[in-house]
C-alpha positions in Angstrom: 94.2 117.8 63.4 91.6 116.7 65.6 92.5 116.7 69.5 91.9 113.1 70.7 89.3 112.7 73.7 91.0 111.3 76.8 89.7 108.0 78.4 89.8 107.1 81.8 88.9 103.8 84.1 87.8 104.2 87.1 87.6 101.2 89.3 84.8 101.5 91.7 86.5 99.6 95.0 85.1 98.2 97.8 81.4 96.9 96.7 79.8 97.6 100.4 81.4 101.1 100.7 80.8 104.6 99.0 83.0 104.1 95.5 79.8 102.2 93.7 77.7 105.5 95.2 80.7 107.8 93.7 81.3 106.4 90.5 77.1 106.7 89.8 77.2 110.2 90.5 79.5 110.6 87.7 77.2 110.2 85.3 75.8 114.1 85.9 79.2 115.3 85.1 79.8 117.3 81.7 83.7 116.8 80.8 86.0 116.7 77.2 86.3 113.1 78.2 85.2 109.4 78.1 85.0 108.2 81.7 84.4 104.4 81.8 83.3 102.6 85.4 84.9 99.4 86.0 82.0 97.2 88.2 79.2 94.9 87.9 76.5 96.3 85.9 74.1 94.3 88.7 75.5 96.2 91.4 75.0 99.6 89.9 72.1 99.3 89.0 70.9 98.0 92.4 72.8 101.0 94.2 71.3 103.7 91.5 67.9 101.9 92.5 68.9 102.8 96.4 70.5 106.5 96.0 67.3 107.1 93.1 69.7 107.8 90.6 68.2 108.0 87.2 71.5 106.7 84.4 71.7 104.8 81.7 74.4 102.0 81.7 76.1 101.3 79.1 78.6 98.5 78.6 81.8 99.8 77.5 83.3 98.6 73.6 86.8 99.5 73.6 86.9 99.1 69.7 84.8 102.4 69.5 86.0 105.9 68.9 87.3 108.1 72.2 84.2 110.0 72.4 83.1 112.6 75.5 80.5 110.8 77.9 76.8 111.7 77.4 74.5 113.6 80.1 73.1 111.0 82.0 74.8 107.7 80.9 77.3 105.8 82.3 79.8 103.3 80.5 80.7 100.3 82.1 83.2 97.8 82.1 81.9 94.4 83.6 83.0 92.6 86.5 81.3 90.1 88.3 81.1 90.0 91.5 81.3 87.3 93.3 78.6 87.9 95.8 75.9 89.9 96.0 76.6 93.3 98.0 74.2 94.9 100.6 76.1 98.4 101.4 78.0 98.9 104.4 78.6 95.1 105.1 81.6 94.1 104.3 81.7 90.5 102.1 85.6 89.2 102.1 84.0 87.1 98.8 84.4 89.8 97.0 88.2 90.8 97.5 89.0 88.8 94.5 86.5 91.3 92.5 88.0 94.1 94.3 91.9 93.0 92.9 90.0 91.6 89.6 89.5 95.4 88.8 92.9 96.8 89.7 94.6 94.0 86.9 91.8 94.6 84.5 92.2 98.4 85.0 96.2 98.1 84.7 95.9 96.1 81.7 94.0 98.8 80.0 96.5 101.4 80.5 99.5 99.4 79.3 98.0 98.4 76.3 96.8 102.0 75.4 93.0 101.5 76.2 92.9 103.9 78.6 95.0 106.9 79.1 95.0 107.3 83.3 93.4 105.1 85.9 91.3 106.4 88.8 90.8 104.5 92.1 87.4 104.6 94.5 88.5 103.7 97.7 88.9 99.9 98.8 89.2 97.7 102.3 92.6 96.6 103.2 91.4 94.5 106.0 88.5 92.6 104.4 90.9 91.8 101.3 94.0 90.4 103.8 90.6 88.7 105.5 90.1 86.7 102.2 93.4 85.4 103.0 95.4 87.7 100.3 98.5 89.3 101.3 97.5 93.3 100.3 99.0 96.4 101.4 97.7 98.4 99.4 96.6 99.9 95.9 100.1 101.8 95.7 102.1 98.5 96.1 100.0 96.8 94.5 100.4 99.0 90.8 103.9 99.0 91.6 103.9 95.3 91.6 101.8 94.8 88.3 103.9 97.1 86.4 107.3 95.9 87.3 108.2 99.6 89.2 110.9 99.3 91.5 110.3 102.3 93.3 107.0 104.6 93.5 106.4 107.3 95.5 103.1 109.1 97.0 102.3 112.3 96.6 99.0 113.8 97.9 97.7 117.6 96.0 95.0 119.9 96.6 94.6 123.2 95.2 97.9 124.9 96.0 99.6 122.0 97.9 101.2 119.0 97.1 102.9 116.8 99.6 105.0 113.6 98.7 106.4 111.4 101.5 109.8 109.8 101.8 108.1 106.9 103.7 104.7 106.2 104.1 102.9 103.2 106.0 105.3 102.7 108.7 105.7 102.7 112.2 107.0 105.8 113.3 109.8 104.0 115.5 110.5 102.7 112.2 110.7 106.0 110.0 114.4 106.7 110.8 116.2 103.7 109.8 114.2 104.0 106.6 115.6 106.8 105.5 119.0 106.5 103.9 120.8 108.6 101.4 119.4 105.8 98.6 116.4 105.8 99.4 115.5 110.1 99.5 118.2 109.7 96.3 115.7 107.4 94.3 112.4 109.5 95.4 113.8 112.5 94.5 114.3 111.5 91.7 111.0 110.6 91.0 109.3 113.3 92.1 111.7 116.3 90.1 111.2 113.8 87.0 107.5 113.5 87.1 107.0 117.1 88.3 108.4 117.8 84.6 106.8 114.6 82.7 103.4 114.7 84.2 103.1 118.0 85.5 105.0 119.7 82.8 106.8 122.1 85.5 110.2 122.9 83.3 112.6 123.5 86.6 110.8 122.2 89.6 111.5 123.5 93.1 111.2 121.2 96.3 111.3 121.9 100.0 112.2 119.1 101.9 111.6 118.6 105.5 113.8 117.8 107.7 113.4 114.4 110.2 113.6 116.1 113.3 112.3 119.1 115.6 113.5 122.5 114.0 115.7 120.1 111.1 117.9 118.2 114.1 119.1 121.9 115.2 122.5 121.2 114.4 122.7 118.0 115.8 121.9 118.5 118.9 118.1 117.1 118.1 119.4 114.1 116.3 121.7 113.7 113.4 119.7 112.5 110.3 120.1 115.8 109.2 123.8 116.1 109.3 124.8 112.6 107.9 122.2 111.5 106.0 119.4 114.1 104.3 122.2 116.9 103.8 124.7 114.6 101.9 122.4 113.1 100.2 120.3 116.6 99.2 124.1 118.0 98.0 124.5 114.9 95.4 121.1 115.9 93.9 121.8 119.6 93.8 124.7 119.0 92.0 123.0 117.3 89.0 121.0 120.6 89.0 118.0 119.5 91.4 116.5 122.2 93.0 115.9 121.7 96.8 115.8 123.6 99.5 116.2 122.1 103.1 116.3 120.3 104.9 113.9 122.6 106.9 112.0 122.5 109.9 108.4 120.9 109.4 106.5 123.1 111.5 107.3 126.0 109.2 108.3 125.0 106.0 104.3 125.2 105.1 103.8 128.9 105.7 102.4 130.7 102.9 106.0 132.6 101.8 107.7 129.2 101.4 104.7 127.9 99.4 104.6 130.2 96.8 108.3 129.4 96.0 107.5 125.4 95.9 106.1 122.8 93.5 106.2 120.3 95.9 107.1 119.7 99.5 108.7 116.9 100.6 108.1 114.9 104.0 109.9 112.6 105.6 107.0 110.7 107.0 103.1 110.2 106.6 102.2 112.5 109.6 104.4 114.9 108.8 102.9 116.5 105.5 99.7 114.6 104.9 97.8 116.3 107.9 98.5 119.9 106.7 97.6 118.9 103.1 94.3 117.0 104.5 93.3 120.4 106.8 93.7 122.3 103.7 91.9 120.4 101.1 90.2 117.4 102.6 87.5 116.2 100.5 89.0 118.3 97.6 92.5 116.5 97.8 94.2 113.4 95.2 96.4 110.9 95.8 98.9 110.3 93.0 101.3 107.7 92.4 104.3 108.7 90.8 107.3 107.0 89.4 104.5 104.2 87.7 104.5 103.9 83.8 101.0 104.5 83.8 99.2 107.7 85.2 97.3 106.6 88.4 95.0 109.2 90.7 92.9 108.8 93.8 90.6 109.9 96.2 91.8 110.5 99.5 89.3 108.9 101.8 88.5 105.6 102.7 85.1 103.6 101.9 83.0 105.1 104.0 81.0 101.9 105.1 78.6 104.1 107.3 77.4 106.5 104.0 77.4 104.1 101.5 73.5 103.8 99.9 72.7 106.9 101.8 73.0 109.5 99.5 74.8 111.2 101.6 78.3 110.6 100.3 80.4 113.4 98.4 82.1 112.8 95.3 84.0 116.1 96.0 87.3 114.3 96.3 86.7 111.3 93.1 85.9 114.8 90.6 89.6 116.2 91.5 91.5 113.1 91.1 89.7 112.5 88.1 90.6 116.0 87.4 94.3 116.0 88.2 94.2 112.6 86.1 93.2 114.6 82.6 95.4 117.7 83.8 98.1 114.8 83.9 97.5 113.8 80.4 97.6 116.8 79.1 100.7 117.9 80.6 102.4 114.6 79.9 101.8 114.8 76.0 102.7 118.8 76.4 106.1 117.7 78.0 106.4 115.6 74.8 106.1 117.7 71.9 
């Protein structure tokens, strides 16, 4: 039986910034899959003119065979923009192409078009400048698929880091956390370390909240009456996790190797360990969606965008982790 190809979308993001630049540079790269841009053809072409890219475009017909991507050509999906871009200025008339992709892109992976979705960076402020509430692409997917609860998880080779919170104040973070809450990302994490990962018996570390895990209380109690009761009820429906432990060395290589996945209570507690180790060369997954959804782990880069000077270091592992993530998912299946 032949091995069906895999296809992926990848929305290119913010028009002005480096995604267009990133997405273009895909077309030099040889993989066992169908990679399909979501953008306007115009733009492309314009940008390829700019970075003297040589590609073929071609527009994208779903009713075709999965088949690997050629050397040198490029398969779009159209989307019009809704003005022309000039790189590194910012348009907020084009946030509703920017969101345009994301439903289009979603669409595709519910109905089976595509197998994974992968995300170029896009520009929170210029979007909620159009005058459209947006918080982000996470909240956004969670939203169009009807998800309750997601969670974010950053990887890099031999790292990955998911967060108990993530965009909030940090006099915020410990009111967030309740025994619910790290009860329903757990959750999420052990299941799609097995489902999309394919890991039979994950491990997790988990960090603690405070300085050296509260110290016994006398650093703060979130360790005592909320993370440890709420760790125990997991363990005993045959969870593994170890913690809470203190943040500043549950990262050291010994712990590592006996991990999956750490755990962190709050964005700035795992994500700058994870960036040090593999910025550039990092993803940004969404777990607990229906879909498979990857990303890079930078921003738009206003400043590089039309230079050629951009790297597409970080869009070739998401895309990566993306068909790793297929393949795992339909191993965990048979």
């Amino acid at each position: 039986m032949t091995k069906k190809i895999p296809r992926l979308i990848i929305t290119s993001g913010e028009p002005a910034g480096i995604g267009p630049d990133l997405c273009l540079m895909q077309a030099a790269c040889q993989r066992e899959a169908q990679v399909v841009v979501l953008a306007d053809p115009h733009l492309l072409k314009d940008r390829a003119r700019q970075l003297g890219i040589e590609v073929r475009l071609k527009t994208f017909d779903p009713s075709l065979p999965h088949a690997a991507s050629q050397p040198n050509e490029l398969l779009v999906m159209p989307c019009k923009l809704e003005e022309r871009t000039v790189p590194g200025q910012l348009d907020s008339h084009n946030a509703g192409y920017v969101l345009k992709m994301l439903h289009q892109a979603v669409e595709g992976c519910q109905d089976g078009t595509f197998d994974a979705m992968v995300t170029a960076p896009v520009h929170k402020g210029i979007i909620n400048d159009a005058g459209i509430p947006f918080s982000g692409h996470t909240e956004l997917l969670a939203e169009l698929t009807e998800t309750p609860r997601v969670v974010m998880m950053l990887a890099t080779e031999g790292l990955r880091v998911a967060l108990v919170t993530t965009h909030l104040p940090l006099r915020d973070v410990p009111d967030a956390i309740t025994g619910e809450l790290l009860d329903e990302v757990i959750t999420i994490l052990h299941r799609d370390l097995i489902d999309k990962f394919n890991i039979a018996e994950p491990k997790i570390l988990v960090c603690g909240l405070n300085p050296h895990a509260g110290e016994d209380g006398h650093l703060g109690r979130e360790e005592l009456d909320i993370i440890n009761p709420a760790l125990d009820k997991l363990r005993a429906r045959g969870i593994h996790l170890a913690g809470p432990l203190p943040a500043d060395t549950i990262f050291n290589p010994a712990k590592l190797e006996q991990a999956d996945a750490i755990l962190a209570m709050y964005h700035d507690q795992g994500l700058p360990v994870l960036k040090y180790k593999g910025f550039g060369e990092a993803v940004n997954i969404t777990l607990g969606l229906p879909i498979i959804r990857t990303s890079v782990d930078h921003g738009t880069a206003l400043e590089l965008a039309g230079t050629g000077l951009a790297h597409s270091g970080s869009l070739n592992t998401a895309i990566n982790y993306a068909l790793n993530m297929i393949q795992s998912g339909q191993e965990s299946r048979d």
